[in-house]
C-alpha positions as a printed Julia matrix, in Angstrom:
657×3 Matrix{Float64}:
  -1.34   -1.52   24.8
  -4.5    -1.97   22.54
  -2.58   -2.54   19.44
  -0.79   -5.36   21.19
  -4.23   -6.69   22.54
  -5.47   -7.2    19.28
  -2.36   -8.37   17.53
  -2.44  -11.16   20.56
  -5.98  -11.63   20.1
  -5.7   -12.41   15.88
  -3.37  -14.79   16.71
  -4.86  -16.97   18.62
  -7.99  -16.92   16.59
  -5.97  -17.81   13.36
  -3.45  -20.64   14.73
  -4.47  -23.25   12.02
  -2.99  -20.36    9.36
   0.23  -21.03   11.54
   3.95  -21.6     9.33
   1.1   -21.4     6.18
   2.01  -19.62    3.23
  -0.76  -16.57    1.9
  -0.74  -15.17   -1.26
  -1.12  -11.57   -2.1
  -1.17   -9.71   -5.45
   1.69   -7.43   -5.75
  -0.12   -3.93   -7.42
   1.63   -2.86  -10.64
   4.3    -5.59  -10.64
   3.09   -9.52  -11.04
   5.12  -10.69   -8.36
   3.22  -12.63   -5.44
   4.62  -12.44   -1.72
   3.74  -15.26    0.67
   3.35  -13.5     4.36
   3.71  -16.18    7.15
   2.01  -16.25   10.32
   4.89  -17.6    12.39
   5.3   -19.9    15.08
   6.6   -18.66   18.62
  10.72  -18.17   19.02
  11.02  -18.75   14.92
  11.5   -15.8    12.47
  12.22  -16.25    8.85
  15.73  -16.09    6.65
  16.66  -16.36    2.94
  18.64  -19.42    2.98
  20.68  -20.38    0.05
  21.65  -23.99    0.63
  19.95  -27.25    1.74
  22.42  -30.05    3.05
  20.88  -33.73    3.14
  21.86  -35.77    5.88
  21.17  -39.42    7.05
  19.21  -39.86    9.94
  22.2   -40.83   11.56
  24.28  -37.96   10.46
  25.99  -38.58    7.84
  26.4   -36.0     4.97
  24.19  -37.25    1.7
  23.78  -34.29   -0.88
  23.08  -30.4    -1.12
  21.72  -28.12   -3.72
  21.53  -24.76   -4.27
  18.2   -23.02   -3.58
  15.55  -21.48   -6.41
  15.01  -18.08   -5.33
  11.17  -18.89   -4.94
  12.33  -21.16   -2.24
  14.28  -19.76    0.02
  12.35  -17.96    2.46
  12.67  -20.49    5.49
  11.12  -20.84    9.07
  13.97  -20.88   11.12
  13.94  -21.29   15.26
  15.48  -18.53   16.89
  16.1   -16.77   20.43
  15.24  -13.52   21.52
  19.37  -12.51   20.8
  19.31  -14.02   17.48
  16.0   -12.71   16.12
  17.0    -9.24   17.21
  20.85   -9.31   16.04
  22.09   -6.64   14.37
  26.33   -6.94   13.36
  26.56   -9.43   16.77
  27.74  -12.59   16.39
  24.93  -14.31   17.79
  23.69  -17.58   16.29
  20.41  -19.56   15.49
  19.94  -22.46   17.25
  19.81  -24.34   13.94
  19.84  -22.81   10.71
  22.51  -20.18   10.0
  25.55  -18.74    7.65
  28.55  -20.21    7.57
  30.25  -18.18   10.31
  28.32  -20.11   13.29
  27.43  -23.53   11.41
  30.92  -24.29    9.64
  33.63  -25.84   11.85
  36.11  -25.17    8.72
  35.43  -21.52    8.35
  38.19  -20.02    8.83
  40.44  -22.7     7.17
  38.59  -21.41    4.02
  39.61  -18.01    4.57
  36.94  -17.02    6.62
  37.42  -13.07    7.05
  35.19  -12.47   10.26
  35.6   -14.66   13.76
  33.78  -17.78   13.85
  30.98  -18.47   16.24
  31.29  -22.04   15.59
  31.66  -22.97   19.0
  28.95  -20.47   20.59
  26.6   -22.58   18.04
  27.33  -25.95   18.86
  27.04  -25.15   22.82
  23.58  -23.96   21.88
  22.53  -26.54   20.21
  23.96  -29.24   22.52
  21.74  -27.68   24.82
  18.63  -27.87   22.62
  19.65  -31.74   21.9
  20.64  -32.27   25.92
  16.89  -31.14   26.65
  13.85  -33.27   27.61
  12.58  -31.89   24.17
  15.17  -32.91   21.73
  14.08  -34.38   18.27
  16.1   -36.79   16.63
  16.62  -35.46   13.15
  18.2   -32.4    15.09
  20.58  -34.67   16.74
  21.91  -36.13   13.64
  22.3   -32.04   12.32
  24.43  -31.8    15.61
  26.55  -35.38   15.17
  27.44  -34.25   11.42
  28.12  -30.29   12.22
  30.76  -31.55   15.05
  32.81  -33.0    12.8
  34.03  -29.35   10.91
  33.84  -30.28    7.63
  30.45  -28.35    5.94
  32.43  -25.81    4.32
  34.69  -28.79    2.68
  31.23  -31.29    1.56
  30.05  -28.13   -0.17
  33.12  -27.61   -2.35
  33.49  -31.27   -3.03
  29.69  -31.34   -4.27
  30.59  -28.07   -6.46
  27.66  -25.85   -4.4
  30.77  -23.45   -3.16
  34.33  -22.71   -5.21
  37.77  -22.02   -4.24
  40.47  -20.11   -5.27
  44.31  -20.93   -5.65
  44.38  -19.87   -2.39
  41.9   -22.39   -1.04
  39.13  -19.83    0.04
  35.7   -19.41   -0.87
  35.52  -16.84   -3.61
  34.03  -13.69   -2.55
  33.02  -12.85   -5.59
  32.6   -14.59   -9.04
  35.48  -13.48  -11.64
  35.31  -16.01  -14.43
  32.61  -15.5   -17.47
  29.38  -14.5   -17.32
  28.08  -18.24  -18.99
  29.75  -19.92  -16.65
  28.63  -18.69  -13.44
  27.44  -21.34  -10.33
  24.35  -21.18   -9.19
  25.33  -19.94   -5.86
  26.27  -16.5    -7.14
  23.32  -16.57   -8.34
  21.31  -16.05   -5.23
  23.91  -14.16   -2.9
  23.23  -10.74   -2.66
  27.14   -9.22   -3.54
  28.19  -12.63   -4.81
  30.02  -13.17   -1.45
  30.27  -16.92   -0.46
  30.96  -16.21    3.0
  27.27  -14.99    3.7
  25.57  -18.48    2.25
  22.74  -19.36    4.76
  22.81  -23.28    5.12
  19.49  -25.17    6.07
  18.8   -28.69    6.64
  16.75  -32.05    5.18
  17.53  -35.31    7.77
  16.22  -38.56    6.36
  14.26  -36.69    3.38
  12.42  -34.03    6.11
  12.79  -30.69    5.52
  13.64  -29.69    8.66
  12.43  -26.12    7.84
   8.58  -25.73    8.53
   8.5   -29.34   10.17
   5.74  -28.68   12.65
   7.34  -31.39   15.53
  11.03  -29.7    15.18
   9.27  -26.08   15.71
   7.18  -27.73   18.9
  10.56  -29.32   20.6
  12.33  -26.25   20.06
   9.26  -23.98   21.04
   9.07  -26.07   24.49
  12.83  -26.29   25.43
  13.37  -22.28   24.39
  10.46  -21.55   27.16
  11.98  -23.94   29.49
  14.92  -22.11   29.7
  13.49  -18.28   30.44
  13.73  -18.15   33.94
  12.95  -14.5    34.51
   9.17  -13.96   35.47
   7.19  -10.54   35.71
   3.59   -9.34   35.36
   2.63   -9.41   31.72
   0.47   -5.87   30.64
  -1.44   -7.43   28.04
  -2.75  -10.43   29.35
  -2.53   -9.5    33.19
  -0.74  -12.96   34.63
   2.87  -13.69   35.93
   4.86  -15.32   33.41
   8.03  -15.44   31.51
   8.65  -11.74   29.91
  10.48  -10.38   27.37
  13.66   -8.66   27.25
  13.99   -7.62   23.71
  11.5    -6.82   21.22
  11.15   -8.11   17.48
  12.09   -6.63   14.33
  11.72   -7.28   10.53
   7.25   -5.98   11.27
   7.09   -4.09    7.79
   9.61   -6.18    5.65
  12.24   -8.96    5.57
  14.53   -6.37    6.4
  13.22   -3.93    8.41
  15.25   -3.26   11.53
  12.69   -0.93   13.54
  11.29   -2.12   16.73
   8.25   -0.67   18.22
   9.5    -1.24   22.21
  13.48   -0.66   22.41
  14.76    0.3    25.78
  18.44    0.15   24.83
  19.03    3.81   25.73
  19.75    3.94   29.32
  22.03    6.74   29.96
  20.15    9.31   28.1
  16.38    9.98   27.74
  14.57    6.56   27.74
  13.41    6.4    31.02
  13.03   10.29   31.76
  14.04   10.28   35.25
  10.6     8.34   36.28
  11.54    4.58   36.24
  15.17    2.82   37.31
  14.95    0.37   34.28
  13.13   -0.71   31.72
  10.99   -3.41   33.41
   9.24   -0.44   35.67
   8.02    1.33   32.02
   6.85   -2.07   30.19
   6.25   -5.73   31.48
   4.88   -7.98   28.2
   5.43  -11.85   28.48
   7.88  -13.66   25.7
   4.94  -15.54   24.21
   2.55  -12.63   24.54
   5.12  -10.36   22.47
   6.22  -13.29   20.0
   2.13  -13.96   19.18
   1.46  -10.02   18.79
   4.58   -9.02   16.46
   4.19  -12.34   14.57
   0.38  -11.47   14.4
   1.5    -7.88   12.57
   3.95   -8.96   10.9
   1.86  -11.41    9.03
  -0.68   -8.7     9.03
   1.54   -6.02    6.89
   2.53   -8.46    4.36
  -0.55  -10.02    3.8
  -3.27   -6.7     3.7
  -0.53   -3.7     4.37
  -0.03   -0.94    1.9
   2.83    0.41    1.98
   4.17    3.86    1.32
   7.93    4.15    1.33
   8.54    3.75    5.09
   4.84    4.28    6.24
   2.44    1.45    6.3
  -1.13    1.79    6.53
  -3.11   -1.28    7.83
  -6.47   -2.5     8.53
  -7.85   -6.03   10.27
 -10.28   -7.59   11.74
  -9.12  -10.42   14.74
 -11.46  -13.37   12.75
  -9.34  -12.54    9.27
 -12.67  -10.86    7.99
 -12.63   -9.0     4.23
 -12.14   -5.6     5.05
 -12.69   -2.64    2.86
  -9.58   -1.25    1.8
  -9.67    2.3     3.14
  -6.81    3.75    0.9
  -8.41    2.72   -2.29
 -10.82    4.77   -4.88
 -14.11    3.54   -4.96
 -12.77    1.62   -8.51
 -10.39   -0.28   -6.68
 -12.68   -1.02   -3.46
 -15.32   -2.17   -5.89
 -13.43   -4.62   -7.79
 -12.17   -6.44   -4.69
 -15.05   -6.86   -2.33
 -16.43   -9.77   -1.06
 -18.9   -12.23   -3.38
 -19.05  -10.0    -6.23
 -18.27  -13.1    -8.42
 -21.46  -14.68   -6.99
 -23.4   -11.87   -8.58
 -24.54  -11.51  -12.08
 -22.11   -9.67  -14.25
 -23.7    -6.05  -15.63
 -22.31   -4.88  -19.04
 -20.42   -1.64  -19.89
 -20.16   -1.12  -16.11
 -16.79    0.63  -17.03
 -16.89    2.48  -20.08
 -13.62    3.29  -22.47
 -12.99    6.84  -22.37
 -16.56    7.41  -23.93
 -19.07    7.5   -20.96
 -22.23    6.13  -21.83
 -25.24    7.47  -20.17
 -26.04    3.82  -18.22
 -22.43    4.07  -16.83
 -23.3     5.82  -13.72
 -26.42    3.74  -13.17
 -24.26    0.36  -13.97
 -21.37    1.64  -11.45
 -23.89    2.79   -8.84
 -25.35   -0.43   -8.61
 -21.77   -2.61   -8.24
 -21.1    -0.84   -5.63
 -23.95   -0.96   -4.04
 -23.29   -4.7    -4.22
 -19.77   -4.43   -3.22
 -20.97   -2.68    0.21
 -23.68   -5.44    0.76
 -20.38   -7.89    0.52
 -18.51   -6.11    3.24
 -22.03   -5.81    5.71
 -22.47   -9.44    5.12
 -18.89   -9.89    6.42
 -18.65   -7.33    8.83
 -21.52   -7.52   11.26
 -22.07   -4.97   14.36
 -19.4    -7.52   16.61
 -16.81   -7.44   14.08
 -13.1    -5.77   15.67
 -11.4    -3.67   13.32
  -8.41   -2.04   14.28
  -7.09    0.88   11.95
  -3.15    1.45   12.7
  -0.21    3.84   10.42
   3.27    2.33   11.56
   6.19    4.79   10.58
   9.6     5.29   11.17
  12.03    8.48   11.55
  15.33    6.54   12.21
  16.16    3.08   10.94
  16.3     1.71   14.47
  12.55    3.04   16.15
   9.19    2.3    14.59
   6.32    4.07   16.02
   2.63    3.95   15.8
   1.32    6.78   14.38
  -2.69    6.43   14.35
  -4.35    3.88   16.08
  -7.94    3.66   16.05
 -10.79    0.86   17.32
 -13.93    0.36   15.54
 -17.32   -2.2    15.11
 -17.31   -3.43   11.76
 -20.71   -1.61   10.7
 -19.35    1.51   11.89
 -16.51    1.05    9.74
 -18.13    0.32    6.58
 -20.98    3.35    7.29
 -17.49    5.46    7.64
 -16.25    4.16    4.19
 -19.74    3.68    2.5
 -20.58    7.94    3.41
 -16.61    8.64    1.91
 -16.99    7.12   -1.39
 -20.79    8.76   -1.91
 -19.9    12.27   -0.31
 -16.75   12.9    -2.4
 -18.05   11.1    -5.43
 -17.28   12.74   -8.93
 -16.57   11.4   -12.15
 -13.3    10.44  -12.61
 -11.35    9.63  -15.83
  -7.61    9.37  -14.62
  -7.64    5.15  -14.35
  -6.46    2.6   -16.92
  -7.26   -0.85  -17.23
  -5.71   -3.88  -19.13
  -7.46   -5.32  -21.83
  -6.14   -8.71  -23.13
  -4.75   -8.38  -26.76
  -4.3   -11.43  -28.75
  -0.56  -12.24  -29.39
   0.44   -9.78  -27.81
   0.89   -7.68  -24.27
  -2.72   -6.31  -22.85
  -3.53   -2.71  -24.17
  -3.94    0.04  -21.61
  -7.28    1.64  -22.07
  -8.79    4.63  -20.01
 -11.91    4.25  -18.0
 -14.55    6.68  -16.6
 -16.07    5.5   -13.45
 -18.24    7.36  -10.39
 -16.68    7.66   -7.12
 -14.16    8.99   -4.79
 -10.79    9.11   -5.3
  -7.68    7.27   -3.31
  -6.0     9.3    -0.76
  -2.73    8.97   -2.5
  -3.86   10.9    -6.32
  -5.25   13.46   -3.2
  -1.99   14.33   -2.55
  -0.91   14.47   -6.42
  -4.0    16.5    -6.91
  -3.33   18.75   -3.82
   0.68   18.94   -4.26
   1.7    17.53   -7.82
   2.47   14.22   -9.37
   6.27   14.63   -7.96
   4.99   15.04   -4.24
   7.72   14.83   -1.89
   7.63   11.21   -0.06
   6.75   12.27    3.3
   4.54   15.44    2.2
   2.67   12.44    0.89
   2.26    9.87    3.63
   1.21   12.95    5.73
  -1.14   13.76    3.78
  -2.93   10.06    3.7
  -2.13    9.96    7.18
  -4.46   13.34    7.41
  -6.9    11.46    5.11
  -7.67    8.17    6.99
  -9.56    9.77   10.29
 -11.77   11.71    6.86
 -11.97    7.91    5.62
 -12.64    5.37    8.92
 -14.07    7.67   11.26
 -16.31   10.61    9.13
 -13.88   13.21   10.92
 -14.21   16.58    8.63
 -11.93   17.22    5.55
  -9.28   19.69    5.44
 -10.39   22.91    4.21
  -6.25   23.78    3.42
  -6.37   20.59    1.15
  -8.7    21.39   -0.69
  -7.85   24.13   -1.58
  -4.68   23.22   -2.73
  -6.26   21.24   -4.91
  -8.25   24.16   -6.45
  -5.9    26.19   -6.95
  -3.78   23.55   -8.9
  -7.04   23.0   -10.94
  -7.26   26.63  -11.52
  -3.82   26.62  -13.42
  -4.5    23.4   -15.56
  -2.88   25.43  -18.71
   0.33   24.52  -17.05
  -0.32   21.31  -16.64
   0.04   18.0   -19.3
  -3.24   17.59  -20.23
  -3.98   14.27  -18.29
  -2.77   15.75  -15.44
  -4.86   18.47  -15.74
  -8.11   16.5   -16.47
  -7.1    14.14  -13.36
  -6.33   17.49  -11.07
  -9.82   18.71  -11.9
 -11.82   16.05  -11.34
 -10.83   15.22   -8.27
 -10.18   18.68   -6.81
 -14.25   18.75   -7.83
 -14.46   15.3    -5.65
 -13.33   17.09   -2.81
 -15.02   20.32   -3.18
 -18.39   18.67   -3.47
 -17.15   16.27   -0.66
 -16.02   19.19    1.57
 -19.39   20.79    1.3
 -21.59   18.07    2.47
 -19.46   16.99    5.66
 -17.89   20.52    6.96
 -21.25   22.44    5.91
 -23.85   20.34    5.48
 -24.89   21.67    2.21
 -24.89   18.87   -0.71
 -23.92   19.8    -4.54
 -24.94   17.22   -7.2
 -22.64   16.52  -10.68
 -25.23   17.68  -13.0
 -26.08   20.85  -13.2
 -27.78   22.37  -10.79
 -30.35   25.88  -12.82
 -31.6    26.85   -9.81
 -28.22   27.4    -7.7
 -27.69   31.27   -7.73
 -24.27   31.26   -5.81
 -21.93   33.85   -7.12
 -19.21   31.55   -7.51
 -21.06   28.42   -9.07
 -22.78   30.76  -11.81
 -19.45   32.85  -12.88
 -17.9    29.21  -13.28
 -20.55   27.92  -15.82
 -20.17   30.96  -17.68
 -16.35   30.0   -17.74
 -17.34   27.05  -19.1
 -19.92   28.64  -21.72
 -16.87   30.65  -23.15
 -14.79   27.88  -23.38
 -17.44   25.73  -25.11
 -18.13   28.83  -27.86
 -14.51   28.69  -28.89
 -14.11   24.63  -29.28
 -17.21   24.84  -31.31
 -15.85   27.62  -33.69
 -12.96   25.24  -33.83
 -14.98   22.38  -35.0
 -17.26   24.49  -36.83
 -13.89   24.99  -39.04
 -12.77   21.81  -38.58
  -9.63   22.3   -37.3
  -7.54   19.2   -35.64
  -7.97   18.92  -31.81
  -4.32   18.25  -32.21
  -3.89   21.96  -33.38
  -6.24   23.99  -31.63
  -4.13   26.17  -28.41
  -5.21   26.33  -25.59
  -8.7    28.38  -25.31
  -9.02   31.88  -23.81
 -10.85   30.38  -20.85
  -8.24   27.91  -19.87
  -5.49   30.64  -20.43
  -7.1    33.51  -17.97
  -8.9    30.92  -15.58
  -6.31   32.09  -12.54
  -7.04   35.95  -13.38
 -10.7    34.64  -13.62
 -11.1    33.23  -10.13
  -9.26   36.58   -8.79
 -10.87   39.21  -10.85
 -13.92   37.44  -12.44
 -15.69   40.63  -13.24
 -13.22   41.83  -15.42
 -11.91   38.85  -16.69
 -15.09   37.74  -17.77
 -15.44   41.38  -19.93
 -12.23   40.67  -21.4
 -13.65   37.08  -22.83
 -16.49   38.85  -24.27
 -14.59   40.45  -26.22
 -12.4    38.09  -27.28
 -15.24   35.51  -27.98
 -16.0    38.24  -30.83
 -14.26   36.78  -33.6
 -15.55   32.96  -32.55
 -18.99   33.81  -33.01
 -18.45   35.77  -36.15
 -17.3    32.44  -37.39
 -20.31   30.02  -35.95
 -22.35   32.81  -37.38
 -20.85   32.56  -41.17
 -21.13   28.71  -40.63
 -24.73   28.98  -40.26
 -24.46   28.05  -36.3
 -26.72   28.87  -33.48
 -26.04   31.46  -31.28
 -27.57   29.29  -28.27
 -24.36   28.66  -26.22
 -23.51   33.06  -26.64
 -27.43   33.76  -25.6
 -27.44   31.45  -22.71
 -23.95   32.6   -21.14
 -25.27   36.41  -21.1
 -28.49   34.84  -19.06
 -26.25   33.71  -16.32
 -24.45   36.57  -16.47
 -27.81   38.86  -16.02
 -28.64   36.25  -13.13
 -25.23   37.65  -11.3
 -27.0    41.54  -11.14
 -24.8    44.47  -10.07
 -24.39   43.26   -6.81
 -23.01   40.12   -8.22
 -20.69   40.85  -11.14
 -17.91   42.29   -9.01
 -14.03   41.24   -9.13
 -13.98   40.02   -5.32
 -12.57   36.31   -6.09
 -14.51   33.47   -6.68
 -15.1    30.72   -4.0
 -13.93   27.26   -5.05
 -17.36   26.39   -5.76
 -17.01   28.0    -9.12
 -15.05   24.69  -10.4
 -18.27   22.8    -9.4
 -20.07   25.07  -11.67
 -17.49   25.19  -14.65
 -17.39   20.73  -14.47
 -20.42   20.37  -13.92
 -21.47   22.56  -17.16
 -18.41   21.06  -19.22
 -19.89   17.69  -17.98
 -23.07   18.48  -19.37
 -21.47   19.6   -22.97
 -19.48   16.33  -23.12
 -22.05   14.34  -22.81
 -24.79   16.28  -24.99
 -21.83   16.27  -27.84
 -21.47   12.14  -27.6
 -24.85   12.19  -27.67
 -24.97   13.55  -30.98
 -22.47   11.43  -31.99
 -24.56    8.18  -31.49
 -27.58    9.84  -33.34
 -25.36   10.23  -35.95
 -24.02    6.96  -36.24
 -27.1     5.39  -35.79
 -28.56    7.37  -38.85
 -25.52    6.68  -41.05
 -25.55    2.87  -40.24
């Protein structure tokens, strides 16, 4: 029960956030989505309709809703917030089938629930804990006529017939604004909420306290609650809608009692779980609010991380980019320039990108202190109907950010696969490609390991796999990485972003692999004085590559035209039969050199790949295959190339300016 401990436990330490709107940042899209922390016994509904009454009842106006208002607090019981195709009925709010005594006169096609409505609310209004302005919703609904007001007022249409339309057939330019809003177009399914005397009904904190206090009046059956240890009212159904608006899994169910729920070791479902109605309403409204607001989601799996005083909290399934760019009080501290280069890496970049986030894990310590209760939890479902908790893990806030902090430095490389906006005048912002130094998000790991069309659940298992790597310093797959190798091994097959992406971070994982699972730590730069078999026959990969682009340039052909290079082409024969792979490049790098050498070029890059190659001795230059530690060898020497070549560049341009 720890994950409804702390779900409990967040909610009561944010109540003044209660029935108040949060923003969050919808990735990739623009749109904004306003999670609610909601009060006890009230869920939320897309209503489509205000009516305005008097305070005494009488019908004033209505209007259709704007889409960015619909989303409404309604009261609800434990039936209603739960219902499925039942015709159960809020005790306020609600379609037309349990509010409209004139349903079916309009041609209502399913049975009203008119009656089972009114009882309920009677009963509400009867109570010790009525509120006027719902009285004067009840006086006005008794009379039957909704359905009638909103056709006079032109909110709802008829046909020749007399019934609401169920769907709109005249022209486009004259549509109502109720079609407008209805998913289907079906006027039958309008949700109808309330304004009495100019109050909104909807969110009005004393209507949500009268019906909070006569709902709990009315649960009679008492038990031993499991989560906070003390007899009180329990629950007999659980919540839905945790990861959406319309999500329909529930994490307790216990509807199943002639087959396999109970196992043959309790009678009923009371003897399995015991949680008290406010206990359960306070921990699935807690994470609820908690998935919308911080969740990332990935198709049906969500991925979330909190603290119980609504701390900042690193965000474990982001690249170091990402995780950088959002932590805590970086705005307090003084801007550093070209701390994310365009495409062109300038030798400060690592220095300038080093340093933000070292700032941007001084945020999270100053936020997160040794106290601090984070709680790392996967939700996931299998069927529609059953939602079940798939990692669950407790940690102090320090240890969390150490976890994250050692992550993004172990299985640092440089990585060129992001884009970022950059505002154009007049017109929409320009996408421009960034270098920056770090680890990469678990979710291009499983594009890297399994291809940019991984299978949905192939993916979420493999983040899943990820996150004990991320929050807990667990060791990394070995199998994952080397899918990732061997994917970088074949980049010829690949477009060539995806093949620039694959490698770098199938190097970001190598290197990463190596310091947690053995201890042994490989930098980016070259490293002269490694002799491994595997690291050395890589940079002389890299050598041969780097002899035929510069014959290329040295005959300045287009990088649009040159093919692929020999290296690239043999690289999978190379990592299984490097000897005589690496023979068979020799000789092909003939004719390249006999051009540098009739352009008047060095033979430098020829002279120092035959040094590494005497560095392998006979014991060495053999065809067993290479270890994955020959891509470390092969970037890190390609880095090294790239670099020296933009070097020249700047010499250059310097000069000529």
């Amino acid at each position: 029960m720890g994950w409804m401990e702390r779900c409990f436990e967040t909610y009561e330490n944010n109540r003044d956030l209660i029935g108040v709107p949060a923003q969050k940042a919808v990735k990739d899209t623009g749109r904004r989505e306003a999670p609610i922390l909601l009060p006890v016994a009230h869920t939320t509904q897309k209503a489509h309709v205000e009516v305005n009454l008097s305070d005494d009842g009488v019908f004033q106006s209505a209007w259709v809703l704007r889409p960015d208002e619909m989303t409404t607090i309604i009261p609800c019981t434990e039936e209603s917030g739960s219902r499925t195709s039942g015709a159960v009925p809020h005790p306020l709010a609600d379609k037309l089938q349990y509010i409209a005594g004139d349903y079916k006169a309009f041609g209502g096609p399913k049975a009203s629930a008119w009656e089972p409505y009114l009882e309920q609310l009677r009963a509400w209004c009867a109570s010790p804990y009525s509120h006027p302005k719902v009285r004067a919703v009840l006086t006005y609904l008794e009379k039957g006529c909704l359905i009638a007001d909103l056709v006079r007022e032109r909110i709802l249409y008829t046909d020749a017939a007399g019934h609401l339309l169920q769907k709109w057939d005249g022209t486009k330019n004259e549509t109502p604004a109720i079609f407008g809003v209805l998913t289907g177009g079906d006027e039958f399914e309008t949700f109808v909420r309330f304004r009495v005397g100019g109050v909104a009904l909807a969110g009005n904190k004393a209507v949500q306290e009268s019906y909070i206090r006569y709902y709990l009046s009315t649960m009679q059956q008492t038990d031993f609650c499991y989560v906070q240890g003390e007899s009180m009212p329990v629950s007999r159904l659980s919540p839905a809608k945790i990861r959406n608006a319309g999500d329909k899994a529930k994490l307790i169910s216990s509807n199943d009692s002639q087959n396999f729920t109970y196992r043959g070791r309790f009678e009923n479902a009371e003897q399995a779980l015991s949680v008290g109605y406010e206990t359960t309403q306070k921990a699935h409204n807690a994470l609820r609010w908690l998935c919308g607001r911080q969740g990332v989601q990935n198709g049906d799996q969500t991925i979330l991380v909190w603290g119980t005083e609504n701390e900042p909290i690193p965000a474990v399934t982001a690249d170091t980019l990402e995780l950088t760019e959002n932590a805590p009080g970086l705005s307090d501290l003084p801007t550093l320039p070209n701390d994310f280069e365009t495409e062109k890496a300038q030798p400060t970049t690592r220095e300038a990108f080093a340093l933000q986030f070292k700032k941007a894990v001084q945020g999270y310590r100053a936020k997160l202190g040794a106290h601090s209760k984070i709680t790392v939890m996967v939700l996931d479902s299998a069927t529609p109907g059953r939602l079940s908790v798939r990692y669950y893990r407790e940690l102090s806030g320090s240890r969390l950010v150490d976890c994250v902090e050692d992550w993004h430095r172990s299985f640092a490389w440089e990585l060129r696969y992001r884009k970022v906006e950059i505002p154009q005048s007049g017109g929409k912002p320009a996408l421009n490609p960034i270098t920056f130094l770090g680890a990469p998000a678990p979710a291009d790991i499983a594009k890297a390991a399994y291809g940019e069309r991984v299978d949905q659940k192939l993916k979420q298992q493999t983040i899943e796999r990820l996150l004990p790597c991320i929050t807990e310093g667990r060791r990394f797959p070995r199998d994952l990485m080397l899918s990732a190798v061997h994917r970088a091994s074949n980049s010829v097959a690949l477009d060539t972003w995806e093949a620039n992406k694959t490698r770098s971070i199938a190097c970001a994982l190598v290197r990463g692999y190596y310091h947690r699972n053995l201890k042994e730590d490989f930098s980016m730069a070259v490293q002269n004085d490694c002799n491994d078999r595997s690291y050395l026959f890589g940079r002389i990969l890299a050598y041969a590559e780097q002899i035929e682009y510069t014959a290329s340039r040295a005959q300045d052909i287009a990088p649009v035209d040159r093919r692929p290079t020999n290296a690239l082409r043999y690289e999978v024969a190379f990592t299984i039969h490097p000897a005589k792979t690496t023979a068979l490049l020799e000789t092909q790098l003939q004719p390249y050199l006999t051009r540098l050498a009739r352009a008047g070029k060095s033979s430098y890059l020829h002279d120092r790949m035959l040094e590494l190659m005497d560095r392998l001795k006979l014991d060495g230059f053999t065809n067993q295959p290479l270890s994955e530690l020959y891509l470390l060898g092969y970037a890190a020497q390609r880095m090294e190339f790239i670099k020296k070549h933009d070097a020249e560049n700047d010499a250059q341009s310097t000069v000529s300016e």
